[in-house]
C-alpha positions as CSV (number, residue, x, y, z in Angstrom):
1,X,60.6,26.1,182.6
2,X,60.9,24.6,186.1
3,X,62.7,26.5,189.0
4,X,63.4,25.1,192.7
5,X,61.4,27.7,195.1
6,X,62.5,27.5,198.7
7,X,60.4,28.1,201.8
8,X,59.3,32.2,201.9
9,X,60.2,32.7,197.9
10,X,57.1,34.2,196.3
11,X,55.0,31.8,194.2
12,X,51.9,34.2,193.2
13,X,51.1,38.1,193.2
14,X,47.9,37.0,194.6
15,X,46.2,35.1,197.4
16,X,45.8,31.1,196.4
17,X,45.2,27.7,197.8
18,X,48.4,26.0,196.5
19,X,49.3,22.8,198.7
20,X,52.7,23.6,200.4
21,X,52.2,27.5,200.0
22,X,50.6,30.1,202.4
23,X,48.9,33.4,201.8
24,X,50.6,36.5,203.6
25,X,49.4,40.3,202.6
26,X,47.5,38.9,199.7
27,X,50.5,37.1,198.3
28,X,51.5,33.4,198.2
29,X,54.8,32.1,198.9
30,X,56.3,28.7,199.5
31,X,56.4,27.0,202.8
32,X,58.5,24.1,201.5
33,X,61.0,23.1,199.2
34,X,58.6,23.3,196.0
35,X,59.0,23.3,192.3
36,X,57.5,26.0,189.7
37,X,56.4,26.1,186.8
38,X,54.3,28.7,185.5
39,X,51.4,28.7,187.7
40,X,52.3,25.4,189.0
41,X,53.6,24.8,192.5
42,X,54.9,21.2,193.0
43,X,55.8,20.5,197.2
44,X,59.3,18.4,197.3
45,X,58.3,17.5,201.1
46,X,55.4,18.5,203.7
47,X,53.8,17.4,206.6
48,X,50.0,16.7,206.7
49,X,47.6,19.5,208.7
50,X,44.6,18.1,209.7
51,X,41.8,20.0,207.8
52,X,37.7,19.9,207.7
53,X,35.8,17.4,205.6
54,X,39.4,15.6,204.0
55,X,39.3,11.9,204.0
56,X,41.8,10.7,206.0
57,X,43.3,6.9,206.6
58,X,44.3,7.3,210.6
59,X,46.2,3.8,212.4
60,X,44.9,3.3,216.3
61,X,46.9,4.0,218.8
62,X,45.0,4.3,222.2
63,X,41.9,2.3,223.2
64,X,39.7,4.8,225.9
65,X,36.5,4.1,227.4
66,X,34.4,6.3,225.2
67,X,36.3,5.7,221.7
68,X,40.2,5.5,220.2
69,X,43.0,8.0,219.7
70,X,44.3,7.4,215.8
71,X,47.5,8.3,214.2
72,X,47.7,10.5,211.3
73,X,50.9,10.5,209.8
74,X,51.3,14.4,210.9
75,X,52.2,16.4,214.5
76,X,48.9,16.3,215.4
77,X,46.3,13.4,216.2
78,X,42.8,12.1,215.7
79,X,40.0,11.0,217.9
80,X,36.7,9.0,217.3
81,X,33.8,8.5,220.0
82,X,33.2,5.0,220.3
83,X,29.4,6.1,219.3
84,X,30.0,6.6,215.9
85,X,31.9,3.0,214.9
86,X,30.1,-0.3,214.5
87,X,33.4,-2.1,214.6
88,X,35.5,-2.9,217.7
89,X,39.0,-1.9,216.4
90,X,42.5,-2.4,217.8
91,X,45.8,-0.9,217.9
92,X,46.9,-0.7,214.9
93,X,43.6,-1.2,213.0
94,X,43.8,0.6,209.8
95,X,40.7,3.6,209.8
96,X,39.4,5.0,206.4
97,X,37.2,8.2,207.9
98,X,36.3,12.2,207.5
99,X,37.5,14.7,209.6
100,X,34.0,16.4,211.2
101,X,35.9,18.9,212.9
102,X,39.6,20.4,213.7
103,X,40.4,22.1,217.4
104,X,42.6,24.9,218.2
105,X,45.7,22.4,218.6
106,X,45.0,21.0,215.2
107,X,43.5,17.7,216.6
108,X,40.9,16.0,214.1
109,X,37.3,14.6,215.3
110,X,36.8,11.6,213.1
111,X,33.0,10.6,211.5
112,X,32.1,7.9,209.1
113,X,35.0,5.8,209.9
114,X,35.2,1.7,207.7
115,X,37.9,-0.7,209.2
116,X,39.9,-1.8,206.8
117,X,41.3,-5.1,206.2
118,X,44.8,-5.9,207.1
119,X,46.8,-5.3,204.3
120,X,50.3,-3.3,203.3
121,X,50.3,0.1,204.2
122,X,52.6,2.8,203.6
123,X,53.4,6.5,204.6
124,X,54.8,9.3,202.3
125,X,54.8,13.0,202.1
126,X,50.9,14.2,202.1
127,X,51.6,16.7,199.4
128,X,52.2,14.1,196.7
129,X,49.0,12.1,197.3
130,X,47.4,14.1,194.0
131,X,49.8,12.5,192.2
132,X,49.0,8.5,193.8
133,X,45.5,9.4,192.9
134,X,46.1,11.0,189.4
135,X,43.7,13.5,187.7
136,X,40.0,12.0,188.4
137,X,41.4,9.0,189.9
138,X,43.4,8.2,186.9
139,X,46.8,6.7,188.2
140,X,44.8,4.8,190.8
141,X,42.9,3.0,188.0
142,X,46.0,2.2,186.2
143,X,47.5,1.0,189.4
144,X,44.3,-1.3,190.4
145,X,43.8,-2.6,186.2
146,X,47.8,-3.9,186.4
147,X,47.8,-5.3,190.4
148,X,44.6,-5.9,191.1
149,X,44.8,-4.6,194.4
150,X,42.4,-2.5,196.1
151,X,44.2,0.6,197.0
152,X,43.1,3.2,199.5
153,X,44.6,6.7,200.2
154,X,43.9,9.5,202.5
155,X,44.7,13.0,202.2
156,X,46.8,12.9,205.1
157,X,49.4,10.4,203.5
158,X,48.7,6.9,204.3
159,X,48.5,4.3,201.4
160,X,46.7,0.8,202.2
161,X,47.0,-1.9,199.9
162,X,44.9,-4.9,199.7
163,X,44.8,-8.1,197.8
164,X,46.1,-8.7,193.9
165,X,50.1,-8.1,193.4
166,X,50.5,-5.6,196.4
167,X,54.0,-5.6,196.3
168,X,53.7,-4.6,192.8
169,X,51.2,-1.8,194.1
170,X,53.4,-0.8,196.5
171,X,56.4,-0.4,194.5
172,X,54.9,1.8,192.0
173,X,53.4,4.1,194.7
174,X,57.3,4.6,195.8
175,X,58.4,5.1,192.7
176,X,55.2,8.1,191.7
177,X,56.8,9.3,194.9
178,X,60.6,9.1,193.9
179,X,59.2,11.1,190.6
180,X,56.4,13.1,191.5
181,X,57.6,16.6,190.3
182,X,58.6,15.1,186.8
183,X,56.7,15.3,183.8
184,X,56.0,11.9,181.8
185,X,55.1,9.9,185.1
186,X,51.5,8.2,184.3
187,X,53.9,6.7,181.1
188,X,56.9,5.4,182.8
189,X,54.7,4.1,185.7
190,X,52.4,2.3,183.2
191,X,55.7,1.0,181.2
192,X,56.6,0.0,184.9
193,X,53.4,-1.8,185.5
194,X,53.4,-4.0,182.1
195,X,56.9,-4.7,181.9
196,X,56.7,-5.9,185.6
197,X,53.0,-8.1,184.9
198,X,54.6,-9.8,181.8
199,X,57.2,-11.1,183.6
200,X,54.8,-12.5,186.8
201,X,52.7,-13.4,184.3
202,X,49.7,-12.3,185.8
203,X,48.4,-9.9,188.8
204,X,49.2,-12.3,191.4
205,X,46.8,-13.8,194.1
């Protein structure tokens, strides 16, 4: 049985990393408007915290002398040395990269960053992100097999579609979104997906 939590409500009688919860006096409680069910914690809505090692997709925002500022979708920024890019990017070059390190204000150092083509890009809440990617990748498989678009997401939010039906794409990442905390999903999205291909005839260009 599912039951809306609400930001302070006791999720667990013991300390875990649940996305959307924190861990006070050894117990976990909600930090957001969250579903439950059983030991199940579903987020309704959260902001991304930069965090050590997550893949992130970050959107440049300030060219400096020694490297770029980068948006995150989240309160707090990104930075990447100039050093550690071959590209020359832009603003508003897309950034696929890992977060090396995290400061005291919660601002990310970037490593390992790959430009990414221009294509569609879209921001929703980072806690649903598991459910774009599905277990082992699963949904995004199911999204690139009825597209054929190449579909990137970081951890902090950011969806980039490129190439194949991306409107397509991008449609059913709203709708996972719409529906995340219902059961039944990976179904109605692939029912989604066919129904919508039939009718195009196709993936698209």
């Amino acid at each position: 049985m599912k039951q809306l939590v609400f930001p302070g409500d006791k999720v667990a009688d013991e300390p875990r990393r649940i996305p959307g919860c924190f861990v006070e006096d050894g117990k976990t409680y909600a930090a957001n408007v969250s579903l439950q069910s059983d030991d199940h914690v579903v987020p309704l809505k959260g902001y991304y915290v930069p965090k050590t090692g997550d893949d992130i997709i970050g959107i440049v925002d300030e060219e400096r002398f020694s490297g770029y500022n980068l948006a995150l979708n989240s309160p707090y920024g990104a930075s990447l040395s100039a050093r550690d890019t071959r590209d020359e990017l832009k603003l508003r070059d897309a950034v696929y990269a890992k977060i090396l390190a995290v400061n005291e204000v919660k601002e990310a150092v970037l490593i390992e960053p790959q430009k990414l083509a221009q294509g569609s890009m879209i921001a929703i809440d980072a806690v649903k992100v598991p459910r774009i990617s599905g277990r082992n990748g699963s949904m995004l498989d199911t999204l690139a097999k009825f597209t054929g678009s190449r579909i990137t997401v970081g951890k902090n939010g950011i969806v980039h579609v490129e190439g194949g039906n991306s409107e397509l794409a991008m449609k059913a990442v709203e709708k996972i979104c719409r529906e995340s905390h219902t059961s039944g999903l990976t179904e109605r999205i692939t029912k989604m997906l066919e129904e919508q291909t039939r009718k195009t005839g196709g993936q698209g260009d």
